[in-house]
C-alpha beads as a LAMMPS data file, in Angstrom:
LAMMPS data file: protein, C-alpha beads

332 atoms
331 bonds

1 atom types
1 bond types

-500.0 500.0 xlo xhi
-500.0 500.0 ylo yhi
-500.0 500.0 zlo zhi

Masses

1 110.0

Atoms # bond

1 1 1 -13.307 -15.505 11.986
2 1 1 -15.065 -12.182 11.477
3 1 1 -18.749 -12.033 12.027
4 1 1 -21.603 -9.288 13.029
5 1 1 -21.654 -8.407 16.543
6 1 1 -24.509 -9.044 18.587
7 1 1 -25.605 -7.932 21.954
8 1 1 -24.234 -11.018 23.756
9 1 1 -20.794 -9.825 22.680
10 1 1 -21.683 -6.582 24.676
11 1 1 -19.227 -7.994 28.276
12 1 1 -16.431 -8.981 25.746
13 1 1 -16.381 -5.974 23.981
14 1 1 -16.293 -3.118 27.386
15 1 1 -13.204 -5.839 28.417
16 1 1 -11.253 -5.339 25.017
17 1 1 -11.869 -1.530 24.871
18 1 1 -10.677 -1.134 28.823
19 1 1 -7.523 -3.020 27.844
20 1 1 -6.796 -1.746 24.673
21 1 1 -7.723 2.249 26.382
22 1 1 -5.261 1.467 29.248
23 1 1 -2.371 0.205 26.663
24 1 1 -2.716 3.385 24.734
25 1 1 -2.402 5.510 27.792
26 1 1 0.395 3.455 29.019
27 1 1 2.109 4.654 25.858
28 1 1 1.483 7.854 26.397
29 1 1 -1.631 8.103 23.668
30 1 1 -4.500 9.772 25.107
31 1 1 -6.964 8.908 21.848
32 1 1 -9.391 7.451 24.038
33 1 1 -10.569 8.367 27.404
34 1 1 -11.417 5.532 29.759
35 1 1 -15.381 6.285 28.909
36 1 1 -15.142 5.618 25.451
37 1 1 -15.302 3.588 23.379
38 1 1 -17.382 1.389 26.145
39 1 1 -20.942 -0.395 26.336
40 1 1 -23.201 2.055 25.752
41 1 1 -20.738 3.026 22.151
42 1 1 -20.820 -0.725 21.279
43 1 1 -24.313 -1.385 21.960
44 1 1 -25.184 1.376 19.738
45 1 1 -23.178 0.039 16.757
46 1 1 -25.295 -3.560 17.286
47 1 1 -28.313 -1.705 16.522
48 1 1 -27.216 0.087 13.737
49 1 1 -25.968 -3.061 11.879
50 1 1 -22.738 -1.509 11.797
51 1 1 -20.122 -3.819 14.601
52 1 1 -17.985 -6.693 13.630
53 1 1 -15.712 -8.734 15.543
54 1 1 -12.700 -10.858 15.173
55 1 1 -12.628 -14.106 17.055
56 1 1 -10.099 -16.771 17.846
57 1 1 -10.495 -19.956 19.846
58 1 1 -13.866 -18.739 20.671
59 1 1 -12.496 -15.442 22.214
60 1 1 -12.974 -11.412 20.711
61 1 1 -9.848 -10.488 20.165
62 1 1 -10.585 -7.936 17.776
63 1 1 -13.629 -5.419 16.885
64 1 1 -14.276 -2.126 14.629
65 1 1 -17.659 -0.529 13.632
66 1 1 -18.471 1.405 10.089
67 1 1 -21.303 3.451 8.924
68 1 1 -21.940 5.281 5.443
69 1 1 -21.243 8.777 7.032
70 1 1 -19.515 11.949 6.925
71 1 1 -19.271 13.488 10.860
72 1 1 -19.248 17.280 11.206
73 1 1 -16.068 17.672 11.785
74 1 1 -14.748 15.342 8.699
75 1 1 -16.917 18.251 6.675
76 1 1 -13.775 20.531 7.970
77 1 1 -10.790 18.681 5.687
78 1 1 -10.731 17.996 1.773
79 1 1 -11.132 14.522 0.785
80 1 1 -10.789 12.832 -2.390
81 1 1 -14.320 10.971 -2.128
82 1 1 -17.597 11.564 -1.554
83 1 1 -18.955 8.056 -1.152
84 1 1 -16.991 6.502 1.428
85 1 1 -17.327 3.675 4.196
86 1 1 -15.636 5.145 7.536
87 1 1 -14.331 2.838 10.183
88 1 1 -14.793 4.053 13.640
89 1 1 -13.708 2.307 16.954
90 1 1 -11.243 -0.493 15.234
91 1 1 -9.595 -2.217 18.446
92 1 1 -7.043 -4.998 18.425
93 1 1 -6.181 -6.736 22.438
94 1 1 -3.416 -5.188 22.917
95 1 1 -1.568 -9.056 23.130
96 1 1 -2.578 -9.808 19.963
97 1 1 -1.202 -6.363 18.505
98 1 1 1.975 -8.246 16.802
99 1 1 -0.143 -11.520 15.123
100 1 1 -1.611 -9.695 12.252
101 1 1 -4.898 -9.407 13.558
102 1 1 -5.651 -5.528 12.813
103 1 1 -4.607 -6.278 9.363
104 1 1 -6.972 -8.941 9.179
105 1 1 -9.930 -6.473 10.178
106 1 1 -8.653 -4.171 7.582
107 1 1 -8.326 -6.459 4.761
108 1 1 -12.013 -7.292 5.815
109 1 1 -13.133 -3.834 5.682
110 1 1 -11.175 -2.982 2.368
111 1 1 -13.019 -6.228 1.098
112 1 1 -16.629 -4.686 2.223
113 1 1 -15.650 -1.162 0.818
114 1 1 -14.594 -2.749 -2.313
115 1 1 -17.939 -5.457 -2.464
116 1 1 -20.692 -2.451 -1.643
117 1 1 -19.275 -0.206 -4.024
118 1 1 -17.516 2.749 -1.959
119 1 1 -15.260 4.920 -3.307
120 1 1 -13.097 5.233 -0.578
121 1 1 -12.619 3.877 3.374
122 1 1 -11.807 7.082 6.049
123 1 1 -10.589 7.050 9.100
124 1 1 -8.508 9.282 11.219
125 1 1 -5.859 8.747 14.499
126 1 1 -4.488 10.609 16.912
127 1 1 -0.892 12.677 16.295
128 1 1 0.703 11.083 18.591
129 1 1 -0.514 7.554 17.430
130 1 1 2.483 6.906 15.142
131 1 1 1.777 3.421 15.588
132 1 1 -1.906 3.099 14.251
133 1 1 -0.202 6.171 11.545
134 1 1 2.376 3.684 10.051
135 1 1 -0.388 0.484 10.501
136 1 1 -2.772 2.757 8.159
137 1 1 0.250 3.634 5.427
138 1 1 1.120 0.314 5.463
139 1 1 -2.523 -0.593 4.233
140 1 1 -2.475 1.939 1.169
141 1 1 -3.966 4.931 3.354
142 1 1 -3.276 8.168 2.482
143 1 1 -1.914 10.698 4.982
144 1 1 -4.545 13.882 4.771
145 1 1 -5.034 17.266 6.365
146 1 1 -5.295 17.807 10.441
147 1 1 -9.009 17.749 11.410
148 1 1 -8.889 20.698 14.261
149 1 1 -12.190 20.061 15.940
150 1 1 -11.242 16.442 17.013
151 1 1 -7.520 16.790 17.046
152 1 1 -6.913 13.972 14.692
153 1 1 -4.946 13.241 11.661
154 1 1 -7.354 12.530 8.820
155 1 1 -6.291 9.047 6.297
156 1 1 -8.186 7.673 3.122
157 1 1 -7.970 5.011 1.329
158 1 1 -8.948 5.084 -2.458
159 1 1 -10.779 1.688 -3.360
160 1 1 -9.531 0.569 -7.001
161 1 1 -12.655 -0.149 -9.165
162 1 1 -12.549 -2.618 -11.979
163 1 1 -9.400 -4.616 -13.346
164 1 1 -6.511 -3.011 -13.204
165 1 1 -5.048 -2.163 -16.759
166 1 1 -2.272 -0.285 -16.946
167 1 1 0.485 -1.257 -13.898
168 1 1 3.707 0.943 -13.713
169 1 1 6.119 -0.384 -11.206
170 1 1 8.876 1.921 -9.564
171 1 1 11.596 1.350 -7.151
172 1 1 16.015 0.777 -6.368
173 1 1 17.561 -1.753 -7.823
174 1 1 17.065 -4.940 -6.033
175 1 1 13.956 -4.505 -4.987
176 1 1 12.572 -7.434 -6.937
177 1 1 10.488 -4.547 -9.765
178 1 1 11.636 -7.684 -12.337
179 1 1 9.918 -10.800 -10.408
180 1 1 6.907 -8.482 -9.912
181 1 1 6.459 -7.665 -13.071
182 1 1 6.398 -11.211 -14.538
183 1 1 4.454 -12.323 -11.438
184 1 1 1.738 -9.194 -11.852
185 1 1 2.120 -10.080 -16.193
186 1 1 1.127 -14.045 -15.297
187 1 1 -1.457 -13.564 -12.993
188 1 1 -3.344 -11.178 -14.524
189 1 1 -2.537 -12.266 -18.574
190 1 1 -1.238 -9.160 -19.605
191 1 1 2.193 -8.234 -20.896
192 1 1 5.060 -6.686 -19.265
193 1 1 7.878 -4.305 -20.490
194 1 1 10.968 -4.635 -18.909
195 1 1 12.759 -1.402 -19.536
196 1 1 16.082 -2.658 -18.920
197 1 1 15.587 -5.014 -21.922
198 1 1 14.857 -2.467 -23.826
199 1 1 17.367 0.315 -23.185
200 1 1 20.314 -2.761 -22.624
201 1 1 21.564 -4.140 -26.076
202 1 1 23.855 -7.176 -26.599
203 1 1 27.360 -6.347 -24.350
204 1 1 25.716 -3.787 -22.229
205 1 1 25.438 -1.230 -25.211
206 1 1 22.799 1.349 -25.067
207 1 1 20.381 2.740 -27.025
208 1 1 19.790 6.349 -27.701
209 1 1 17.910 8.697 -25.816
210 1 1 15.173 8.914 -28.541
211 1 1 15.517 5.591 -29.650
212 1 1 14.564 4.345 -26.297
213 1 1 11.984 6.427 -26.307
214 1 1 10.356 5.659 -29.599
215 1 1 10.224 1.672 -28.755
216 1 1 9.008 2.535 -25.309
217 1 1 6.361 4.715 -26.777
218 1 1 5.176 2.227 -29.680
219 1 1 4.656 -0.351 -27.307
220 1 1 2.582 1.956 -25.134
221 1 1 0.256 2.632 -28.442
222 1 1 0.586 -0.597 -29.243
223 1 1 -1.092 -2.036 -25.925
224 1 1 -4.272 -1.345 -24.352
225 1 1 -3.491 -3.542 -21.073
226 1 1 0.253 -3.929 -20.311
227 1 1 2.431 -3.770 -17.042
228 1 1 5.942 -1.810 -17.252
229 1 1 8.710 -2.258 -14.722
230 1 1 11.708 -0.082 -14.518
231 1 1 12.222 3.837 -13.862
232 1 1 14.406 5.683 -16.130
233 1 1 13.036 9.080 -14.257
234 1 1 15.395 10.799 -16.925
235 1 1 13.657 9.667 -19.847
236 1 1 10.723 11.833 -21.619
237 1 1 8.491 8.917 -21.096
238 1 1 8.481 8.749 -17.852
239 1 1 5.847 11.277 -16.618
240 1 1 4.181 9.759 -20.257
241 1 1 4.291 6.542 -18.389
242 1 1 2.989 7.798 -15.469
243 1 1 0.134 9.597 -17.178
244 1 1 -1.069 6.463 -18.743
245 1 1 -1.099 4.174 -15.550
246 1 1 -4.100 3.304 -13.650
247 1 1 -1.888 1.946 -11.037
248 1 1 1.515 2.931 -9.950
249 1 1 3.751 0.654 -7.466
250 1 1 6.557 2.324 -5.236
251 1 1 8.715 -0.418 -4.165
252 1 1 9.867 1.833 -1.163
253 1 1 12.441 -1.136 0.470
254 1 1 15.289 0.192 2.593
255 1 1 18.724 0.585 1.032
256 1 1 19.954 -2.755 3.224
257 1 1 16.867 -4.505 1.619
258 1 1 17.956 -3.421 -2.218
259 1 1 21.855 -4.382 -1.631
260 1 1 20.583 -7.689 -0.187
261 1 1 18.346 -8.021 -3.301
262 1 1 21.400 -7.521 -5.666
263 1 1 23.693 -9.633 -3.957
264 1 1 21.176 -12.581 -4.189
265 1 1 21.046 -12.163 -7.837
266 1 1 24.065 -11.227 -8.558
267 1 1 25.006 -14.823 -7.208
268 1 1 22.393 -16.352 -8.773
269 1 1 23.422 -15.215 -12.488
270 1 1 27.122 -14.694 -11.717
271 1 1 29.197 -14.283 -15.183
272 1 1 25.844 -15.253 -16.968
273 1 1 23.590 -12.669 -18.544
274 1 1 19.977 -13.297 -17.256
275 1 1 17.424 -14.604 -19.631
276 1 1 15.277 -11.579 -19.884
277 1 1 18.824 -9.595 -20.608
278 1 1 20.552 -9.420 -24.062
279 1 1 22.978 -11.474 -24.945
280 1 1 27.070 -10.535 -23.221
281 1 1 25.044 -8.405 -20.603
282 1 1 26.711 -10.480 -17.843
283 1 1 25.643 -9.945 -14.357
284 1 1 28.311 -7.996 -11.981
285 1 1 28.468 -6.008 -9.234
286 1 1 30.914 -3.499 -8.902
287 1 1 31.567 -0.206 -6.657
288 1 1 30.243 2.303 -8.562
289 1 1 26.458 0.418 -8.901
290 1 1 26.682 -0.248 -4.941
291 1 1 27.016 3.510 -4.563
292 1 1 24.396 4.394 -6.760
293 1 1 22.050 1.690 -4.822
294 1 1 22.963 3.502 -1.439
295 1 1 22.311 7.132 -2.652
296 1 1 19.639 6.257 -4.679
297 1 1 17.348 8.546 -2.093
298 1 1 17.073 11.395 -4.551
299 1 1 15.568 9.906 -6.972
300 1 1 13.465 8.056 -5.077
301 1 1 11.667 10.986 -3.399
302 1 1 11.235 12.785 -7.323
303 1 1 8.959 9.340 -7.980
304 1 1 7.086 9.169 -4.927
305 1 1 6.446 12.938 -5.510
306 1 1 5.382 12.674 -8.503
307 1 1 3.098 9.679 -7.696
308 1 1 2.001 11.582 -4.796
309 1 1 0.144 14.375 -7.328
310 1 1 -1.839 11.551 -9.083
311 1 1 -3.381 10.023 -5.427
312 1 1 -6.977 9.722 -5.460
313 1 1 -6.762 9.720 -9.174
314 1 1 -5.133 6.308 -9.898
315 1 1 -4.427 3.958 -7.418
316 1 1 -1.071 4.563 -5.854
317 1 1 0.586 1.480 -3.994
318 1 1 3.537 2.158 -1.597
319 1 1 5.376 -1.230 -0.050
320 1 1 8.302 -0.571 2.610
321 1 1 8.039 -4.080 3.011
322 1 1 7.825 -6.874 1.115
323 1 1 5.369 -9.199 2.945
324 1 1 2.998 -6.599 3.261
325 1 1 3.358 -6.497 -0.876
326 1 1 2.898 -9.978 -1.333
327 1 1 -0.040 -9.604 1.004
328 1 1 -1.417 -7.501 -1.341
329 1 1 -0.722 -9.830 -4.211
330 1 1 -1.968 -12.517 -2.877
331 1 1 -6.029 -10.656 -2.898
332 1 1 -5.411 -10.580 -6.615

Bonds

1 1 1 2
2 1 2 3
3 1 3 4
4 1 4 5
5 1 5 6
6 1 6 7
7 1 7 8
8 1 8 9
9 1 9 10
10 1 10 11
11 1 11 12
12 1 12 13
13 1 13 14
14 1 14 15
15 1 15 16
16 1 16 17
17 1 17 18
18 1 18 19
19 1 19 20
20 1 20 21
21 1 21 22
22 1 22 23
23 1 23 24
24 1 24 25
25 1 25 26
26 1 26 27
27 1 27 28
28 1 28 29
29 1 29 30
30 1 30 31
31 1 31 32
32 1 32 33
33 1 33 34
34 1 34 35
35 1 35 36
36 1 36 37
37 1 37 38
38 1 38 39
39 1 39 40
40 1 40 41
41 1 41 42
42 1 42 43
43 1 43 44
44 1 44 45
45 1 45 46
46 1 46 47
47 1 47 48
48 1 48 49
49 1 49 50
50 1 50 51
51 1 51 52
52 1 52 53
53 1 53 54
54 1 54 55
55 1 55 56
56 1 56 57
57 1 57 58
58 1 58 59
59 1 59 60
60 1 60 61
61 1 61 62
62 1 62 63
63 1 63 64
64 1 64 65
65 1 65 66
66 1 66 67
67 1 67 68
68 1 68 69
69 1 69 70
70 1 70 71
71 1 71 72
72 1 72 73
73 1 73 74
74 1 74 75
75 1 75 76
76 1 76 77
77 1 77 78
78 1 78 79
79 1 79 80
80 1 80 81
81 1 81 82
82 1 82 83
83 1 83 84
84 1 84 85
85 1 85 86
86 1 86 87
87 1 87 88
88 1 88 89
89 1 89 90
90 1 90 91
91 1 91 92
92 1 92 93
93 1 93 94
94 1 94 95
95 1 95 96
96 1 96 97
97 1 97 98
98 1 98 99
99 1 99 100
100 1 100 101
101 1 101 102
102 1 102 103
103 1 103 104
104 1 104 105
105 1 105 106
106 1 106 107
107 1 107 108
108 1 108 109
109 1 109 110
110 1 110 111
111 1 111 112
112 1 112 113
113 1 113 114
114 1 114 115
115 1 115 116
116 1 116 117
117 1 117 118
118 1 118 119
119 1 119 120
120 1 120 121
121 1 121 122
122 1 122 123
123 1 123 124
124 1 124 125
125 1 125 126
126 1 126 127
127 1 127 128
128 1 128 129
129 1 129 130
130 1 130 131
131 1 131 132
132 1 132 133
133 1 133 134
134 1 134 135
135 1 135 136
136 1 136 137
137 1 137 138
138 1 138 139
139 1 139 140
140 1 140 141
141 1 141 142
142 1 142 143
143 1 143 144
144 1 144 145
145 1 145 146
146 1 146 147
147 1 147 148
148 1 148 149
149 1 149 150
150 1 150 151
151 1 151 152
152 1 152 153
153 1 153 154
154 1 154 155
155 1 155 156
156 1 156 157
157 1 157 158
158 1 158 159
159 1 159 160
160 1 160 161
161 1 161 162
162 1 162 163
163 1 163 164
164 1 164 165
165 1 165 166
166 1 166 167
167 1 167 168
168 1 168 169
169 1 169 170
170 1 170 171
171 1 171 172
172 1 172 173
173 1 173 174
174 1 174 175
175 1 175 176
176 1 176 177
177 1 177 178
178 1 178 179
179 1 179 180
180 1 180 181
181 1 181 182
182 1 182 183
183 1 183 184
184 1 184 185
185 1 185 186
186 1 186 187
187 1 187 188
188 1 188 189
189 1 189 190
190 1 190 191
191 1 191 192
192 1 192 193
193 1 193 194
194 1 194 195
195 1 195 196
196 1 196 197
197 1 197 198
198 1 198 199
199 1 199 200
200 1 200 201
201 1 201 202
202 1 202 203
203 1 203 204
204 1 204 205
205 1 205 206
206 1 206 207
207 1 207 208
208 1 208 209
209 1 209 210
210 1 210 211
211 1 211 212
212 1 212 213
213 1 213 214
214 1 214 215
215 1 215 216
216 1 216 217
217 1 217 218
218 1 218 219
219 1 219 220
220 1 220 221
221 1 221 222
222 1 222 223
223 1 223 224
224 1 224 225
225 1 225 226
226 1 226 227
227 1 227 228
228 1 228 229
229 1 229 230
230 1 230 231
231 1 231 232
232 1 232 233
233 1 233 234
234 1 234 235
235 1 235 236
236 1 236 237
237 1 237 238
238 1 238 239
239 1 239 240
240 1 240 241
241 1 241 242
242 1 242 243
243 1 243 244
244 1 244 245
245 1 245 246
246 1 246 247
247 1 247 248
248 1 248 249
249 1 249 250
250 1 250 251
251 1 251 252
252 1 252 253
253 1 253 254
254 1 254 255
255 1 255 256
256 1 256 257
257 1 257 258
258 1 258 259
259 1 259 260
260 1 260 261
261 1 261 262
262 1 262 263
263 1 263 264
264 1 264 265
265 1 265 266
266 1 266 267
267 1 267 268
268 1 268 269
269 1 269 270
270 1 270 271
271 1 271 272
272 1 272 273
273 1 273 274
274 1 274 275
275 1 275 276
276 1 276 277
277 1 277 278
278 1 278 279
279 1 279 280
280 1 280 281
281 1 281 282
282 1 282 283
283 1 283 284
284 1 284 285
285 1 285 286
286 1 286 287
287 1 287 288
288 1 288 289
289 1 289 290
290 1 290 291
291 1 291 292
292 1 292 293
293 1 293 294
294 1 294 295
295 1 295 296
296 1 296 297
297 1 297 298
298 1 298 299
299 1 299 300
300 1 300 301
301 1 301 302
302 1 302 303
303 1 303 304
304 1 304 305
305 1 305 306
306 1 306 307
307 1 307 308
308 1 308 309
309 1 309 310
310 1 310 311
311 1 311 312
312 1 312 313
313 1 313 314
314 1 314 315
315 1 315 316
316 1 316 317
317 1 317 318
318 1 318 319
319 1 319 320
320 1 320 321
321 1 321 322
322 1 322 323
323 1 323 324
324 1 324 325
325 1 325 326
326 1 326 327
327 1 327 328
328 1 328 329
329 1 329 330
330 1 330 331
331 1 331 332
C-alpha cells in the first residue's frame, strides 16, 4: 500500500535512508552522504504535503517525495517540459530491491503525474548509479544532458495525454510485434496493419516496391485511429509511418530472446501458413533468416535513432524485456 507520510513515520523513514545510504556506498555509489536524505529532509517533505510511502505487512519498505519544482541547477540542462512533477529522495530497503517494489512507487508516481495533469516526471541519478540508470530506462525515462552543479545525470519522462491513436510497433523478428499488435488492436478497438500481410502474397510472392507502398499509404488515409506492426525500414513509408504515430514501440529484446521467439512459432505453425498470412506462405525456418535475426543490430539502431529524434514529441516506448512490456499493457 502507498499512502501520505506523516510525522509518525519520521523513526522508520531515518532507518530506511541509513540502510539504503550504507548499501549504496557499499557499492561504491557515493549519491548520498550519510546526512542526507535523513529526519530533518523527511520531516520537511511531511509538511509540504509532498512524502509517500510504501508499506508491507505493516512495515516502510519504500518512500519518495515530489514537488511541482524546477531547482537551480535543473535551470542548467534542456528539458522537453515545462510543467513537470519531480521525484526527489525515492528509496527502496535495500532487501526489498529485487521484489518490484521501486517499480511500484514509480508506477504510482507516473499515475499522479498522469492524474494532475503534468507534462512530464524529472529526476536525475548519480553516474555511477547504473543501477537506478537502467531502473529509470526501463520505466520509459529518457536519458538527458549532465547537470554539472550537482554531478548528476538528468532523466524525463514524457507523460502521454489523451488516448493513444496512432501506435507504430518496431522490433526483430520474434519479438512477438504480431501478438502485440492484435492484443494493442483488441483492447483498445482500433485496427491493426500487419505489414507482412500486406507485402506477403499467396506462396511467399511479393509485391512491388510502390505497390506496397500505395496499399500501405491508402490505409493510412483511410484511418484516423489504427495500430501498424512491422518495419520495412527500406520502404518510403516508413519515416511516413513514423511521422504519423503518436506512439512508437521499440521491441528492443536480445537476439537469444528473438531466436527463441521464432523457434516457438515456427513449431507452432510448422508446414502451415499462419492465419493472418496468405495462403502457401508456410512457416519455415531456415539459415539464411537465423542469420538475418542475429545481425539484425544495424537496423535496429537506424529505428531507435530515428525514434530517438521524435522523443518528447510523441511518446516513445522502449521494452528490453518483455514483462516490463506487459507491465505496461496491463495500465491500459
Amino acid at each position: 500500500m502507498i499512502r501520505k507520510a506523516t510525522p509518525k513515520d519520521l523513526d522508520a523513514l531515518d532507518i530506511l535512508s541509513q540502510k539504503a545510504i550504507a548499501d549504496m556506498h557499499a557499492r561504491g555509489i557515493f549519491q548520498w552522504p550519510k546526512s542526507y536524505p535523513r529526519k530533518a529532509h523527511f520531516a520537511k517533505d511531511i509538511d509540504d504535503d509532498a512524502l509517500y510511502v510504501l508499506e508491507q505487512n505493516n512495515r516502510i519498505i519504500g518512500a519518495m517525495a515530489y514537488y511541482e519544482e524546477n531547482d537551480p541547477p535543473y535551470r542548467t540542462v534542456s528539458w522537453f517540459r515545462d510543467k513537470s512533477m519531480v521525484i526527489h529522495r525515492i528509496l527502496v530497503d535495500p532487501a526489498m530491491q529485487q521484489s518490484g517494489a521501486a517499480s511500484t512507487l514509480m508506477r504510482y508516481a507516473i499515475k499522479h503525474a498522469h492524474e494532475n495533469g503534468y507534462e512530464s516526471i524529472k529526476i536525475d541519478t548519480h553516474p555511477g548509479n547504473t543501477r537506478m540508470r537502467h531502473f529509470l530506462k526501463r520505466h520509459q525515462f529518457i536519458e538527458g544532458q549532465y547537470i554539472k552543479p550537482m554531478h548528476r545525470i538528468a532523466f524525463e519522462r514524457t507523460i502521454e495525454k489523451g488516448r493513444m491513436d496512432r501506435i507504430m510497433i518496431l522490433g526483430s523478428p520474434g519479438t512477438g510485434k504480431t501478438t502485440l499488435g492484435r492484443m494493442l488492436s483488441e483492447k483498445l478497438g482500433i485496427p491493426a496493419l500487419l505489414l507482412d500481410t500486406v507485402y506477403w502474397q499467396r506462396n511467399w510472392q511479393s509485391l512491388s516496391k510502390d505497390e506496397f507502398a500505395a496499399r500501405v499509404r491508402a490505409f493510412l488515409r483511410s484511418h484516423d485511429r489504427y495500430v501498424t506492426e512491422g518495419n520495412y525500414t527500406g520502404s518510403v513509408t516508413f519515416l511516413e509511418r513514423m511521422q504519423l504515430a503518436d506512439t512508437i514501440i521499440i521491441l528492443d529484446y536480445s537476439p537469444q530472446v528473438a531466436l527463441k521467439g521464432i523457434i516457438e512459432r515456427e513449431a507452432k505453425y510448422k508446414h502451415r501458413y499462419r492465419s493472418d498470412m496468405a495462403s502457401g506462405c508456410i512457416e519455415e525456418v531456415d539459415q539464411e533468416f537465423l542469420k538475418f535475426v542475429m545481425q539484425f543490430d544495424s537496423k535496429r539502431r537506424k529505428m531507435i535513432a530515428h525514434a530517438n529524434r521524435h522523443s518528447g514529441y510523441k511518446h516513445v516506448l522502449r521494452f528490453t524485456k518483455r514483462e516490463d512490456m506487459m507491465r505496461w499493457f496491463d495500465t491500459l
